[in-house]
N, C-alpha and C positions, 0 to 999 in steps of 0.2 A: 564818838568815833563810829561805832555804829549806824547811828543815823544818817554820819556822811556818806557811808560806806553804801548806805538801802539810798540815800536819794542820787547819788554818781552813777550806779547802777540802772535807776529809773530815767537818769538823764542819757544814758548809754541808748536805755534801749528806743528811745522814744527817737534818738538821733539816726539809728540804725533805719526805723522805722519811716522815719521821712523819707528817707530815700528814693520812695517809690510811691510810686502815686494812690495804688492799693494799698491796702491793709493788708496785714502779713498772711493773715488768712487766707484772703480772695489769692493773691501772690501764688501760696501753697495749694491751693486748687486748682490753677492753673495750671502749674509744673507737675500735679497731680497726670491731670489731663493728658499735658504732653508725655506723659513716661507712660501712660496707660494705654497712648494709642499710636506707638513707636515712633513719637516724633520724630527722632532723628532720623528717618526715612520719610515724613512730611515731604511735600514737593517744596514749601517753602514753612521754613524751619523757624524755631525761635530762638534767639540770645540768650538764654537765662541770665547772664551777668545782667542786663540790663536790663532798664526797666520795665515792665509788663506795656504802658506807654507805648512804647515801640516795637509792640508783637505782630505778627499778621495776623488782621480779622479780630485782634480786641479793641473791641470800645471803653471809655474811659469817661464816667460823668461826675464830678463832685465827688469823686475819691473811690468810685464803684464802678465794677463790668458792667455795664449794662447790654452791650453783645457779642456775643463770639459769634464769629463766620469764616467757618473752615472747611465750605464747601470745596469739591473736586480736589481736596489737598492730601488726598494718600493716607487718611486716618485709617487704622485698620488694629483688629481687637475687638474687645467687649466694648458697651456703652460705658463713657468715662461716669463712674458713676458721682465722681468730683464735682459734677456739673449744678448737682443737687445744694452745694455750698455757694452758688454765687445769686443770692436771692434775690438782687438786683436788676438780674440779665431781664433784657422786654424782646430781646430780639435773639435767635438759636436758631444755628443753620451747620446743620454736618451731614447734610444731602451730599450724593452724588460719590463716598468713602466706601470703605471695606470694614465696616463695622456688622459686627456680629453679636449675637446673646440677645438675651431678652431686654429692652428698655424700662428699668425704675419709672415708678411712680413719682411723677414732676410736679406732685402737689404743691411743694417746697417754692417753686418758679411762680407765686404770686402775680408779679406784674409782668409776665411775658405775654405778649401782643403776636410775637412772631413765631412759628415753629417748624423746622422744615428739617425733616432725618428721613426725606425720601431717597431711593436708590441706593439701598444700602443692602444687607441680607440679616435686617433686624427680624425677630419672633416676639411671639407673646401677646398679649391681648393689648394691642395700641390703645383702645378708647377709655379704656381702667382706668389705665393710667395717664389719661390727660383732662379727665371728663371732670375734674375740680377746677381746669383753669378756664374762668368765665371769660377771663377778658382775650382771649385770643380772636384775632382778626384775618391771620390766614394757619390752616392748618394743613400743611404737605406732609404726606404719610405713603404717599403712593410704591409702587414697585418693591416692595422687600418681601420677607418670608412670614410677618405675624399676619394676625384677625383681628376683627373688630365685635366684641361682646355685645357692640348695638350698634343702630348706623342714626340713632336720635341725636342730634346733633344742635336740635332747638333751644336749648340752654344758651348756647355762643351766639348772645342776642347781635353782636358786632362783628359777624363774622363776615370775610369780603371772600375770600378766596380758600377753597378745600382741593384736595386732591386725594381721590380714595382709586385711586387706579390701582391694576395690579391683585382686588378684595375678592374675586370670586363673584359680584355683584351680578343679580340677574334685574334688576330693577333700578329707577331712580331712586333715595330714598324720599318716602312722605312728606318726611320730618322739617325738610331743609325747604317748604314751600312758603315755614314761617319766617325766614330770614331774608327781611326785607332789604339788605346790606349786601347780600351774596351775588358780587357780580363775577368771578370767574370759579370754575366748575370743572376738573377734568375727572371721568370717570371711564380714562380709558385700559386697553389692556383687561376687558371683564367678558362676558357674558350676557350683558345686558340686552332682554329682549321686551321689556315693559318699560316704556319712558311716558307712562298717563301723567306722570305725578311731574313731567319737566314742564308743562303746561303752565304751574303753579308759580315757575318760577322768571316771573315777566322783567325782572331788575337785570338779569344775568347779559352782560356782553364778552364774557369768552367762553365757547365749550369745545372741551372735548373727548368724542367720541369713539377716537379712531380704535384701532384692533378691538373690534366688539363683532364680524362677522358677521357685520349689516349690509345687508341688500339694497336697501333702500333708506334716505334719508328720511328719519321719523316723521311725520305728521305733525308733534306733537312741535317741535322746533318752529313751525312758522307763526305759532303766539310769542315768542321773544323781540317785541320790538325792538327792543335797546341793540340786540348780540353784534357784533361786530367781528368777532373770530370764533371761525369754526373750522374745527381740525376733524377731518373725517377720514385719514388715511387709514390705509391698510386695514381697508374689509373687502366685501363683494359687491357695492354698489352697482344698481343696475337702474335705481330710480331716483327719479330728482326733485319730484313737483314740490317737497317742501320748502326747495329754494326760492321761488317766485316773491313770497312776500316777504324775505330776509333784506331790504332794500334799505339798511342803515350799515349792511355787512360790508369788511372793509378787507378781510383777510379770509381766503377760502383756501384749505389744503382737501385734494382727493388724489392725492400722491397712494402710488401702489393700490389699486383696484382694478377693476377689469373694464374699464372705460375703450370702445372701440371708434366712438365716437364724442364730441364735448359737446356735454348737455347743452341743449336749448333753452333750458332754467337757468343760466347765466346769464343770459342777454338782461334780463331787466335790472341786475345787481348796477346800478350806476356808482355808485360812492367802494364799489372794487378797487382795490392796490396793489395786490400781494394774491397772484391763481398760481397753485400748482395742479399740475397736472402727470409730473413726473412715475415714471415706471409705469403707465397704463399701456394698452393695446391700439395707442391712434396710429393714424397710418394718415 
């Protein structure tokens, strides 16, 4: 009787368990999640009755999260630190929230590729704590409140796309000249008055630049033959000549500068699509 009793029991719970496409686990990490970053004020909410399947922004592989994306969705709190239970996840985007406190060490996040917790008013030392995952391919960190304890970043031999806007940054970093993979770049929103070291980086076809208080468009920009977008808004431009050999470039912003006149360094951009020129001085 007994033994009916432990294997009824075992068949209960395993029926329970089917239910849902997750394990009970990942399930309870989620709901973690959502109660930790006042879901129910999400712009777009989850069902807890139902299955984790049918949530906004979760993916579902072979019976595991493999992403959440809950960008622009009203998260607000601390970093869920639940997130660290779903070991699965390759993809993690809660950019663009009102998330607060310092972010946990995401060592645990093994095969994540993707990670994007910019525009938040996160703190703390970001690089700490991500600087075990190798395999990450774009790394968005930009615009919040922490630092970075290094800006060596040559370890993420697959890394395509970074964004350290927002860092205090007075330079390019070095480091990122070994990453032959890195084609988009934004380091804007800094300080940055040394760009020797963007020379290095000849793979890159999107940068940007903008709110850096640049007078003139670097020098160093007209060794990118690949680049194709360059955001150069909101500085003090007054010089152009680095545009001349940029002749692969397909998107130009010099939106909000003090342009009184549009530069003569345009004319030869042929393969142009997309010029703004918005909020200058033309007349």
């Amino acid at each position: 009787m007994k033994k009916f009793l432990l294997l009824l029991v075992f068949l209960i719970f395993n029926i329970y368990s089917a239910q849902y496409s997750v394990s009970t686990s990942e399930r309870n990490a989620l709901i973690s999640i959502y109660n930790q970053t006042n879901g129910d004020n999400w712009s777009q909410k989850w069902d807890l009755t139902k299955d984790p399947y049918y949530w906004y922004g979760v993916k579902i592989e072979n019976g595991a999260v493999t992403e959440l994306r809950l960008n622009g969705n009203l998260l607000e709190g601390n970093f869920p630190n639940s997130v660290l239970s779903l070991t699965n996840l390759k993809k993690l985007d809660v950019s663009s929230n009102k998330l607060t406190g310092n972010i946990p060490n995401l060592g645990s996040l093994i095969n994540l590729n993707y990670l994007n917790i910019s525009n938040n008013n996160l703190s703390g030392d970001f690089y700490s704590n991500i600087s075990s995952l190798s395999n990450l391919e774009e790394i968005l960190l930009g615009n919040n409140l922490g630092s970075l304890a290094s800006t060596n970043f040559s370890s993420f031999t697959n890394l395509k796309s970074l964004d350290l806007s927002g860092f205090g940054l007075t330079e390019i970093p070095s480091t990122l000249g070994s990453l032959s993979f890195l084609k988009n770049l934004n380091v804007s929103n800094n300080s940055i008055t040394q760009f020797s070291n963007l020379s290095a980086l000849g793979n890159l076809e999107e940068l940007n630049i903008s709110k850096n208080q640049l007078t003139e468009i670097p020098s160093e920009i007209s060794a990118l033959a690949f680049l194709k977008t360059l955001d150069a808004s909101q500085n003090n431009l007054t010089k152009f000549s680095a545009l001349n050999n940029l002749t692969t470039l397909e998107w130009l912003s010099l939106e909000n500068n003090n342009l009184q006149n549009i530069p003569t360094e345009i004319a030869p951009l042929q393969n142009l699509i997309h010029l703004n020129l918005a909020n200058n001085k033309l007349s």
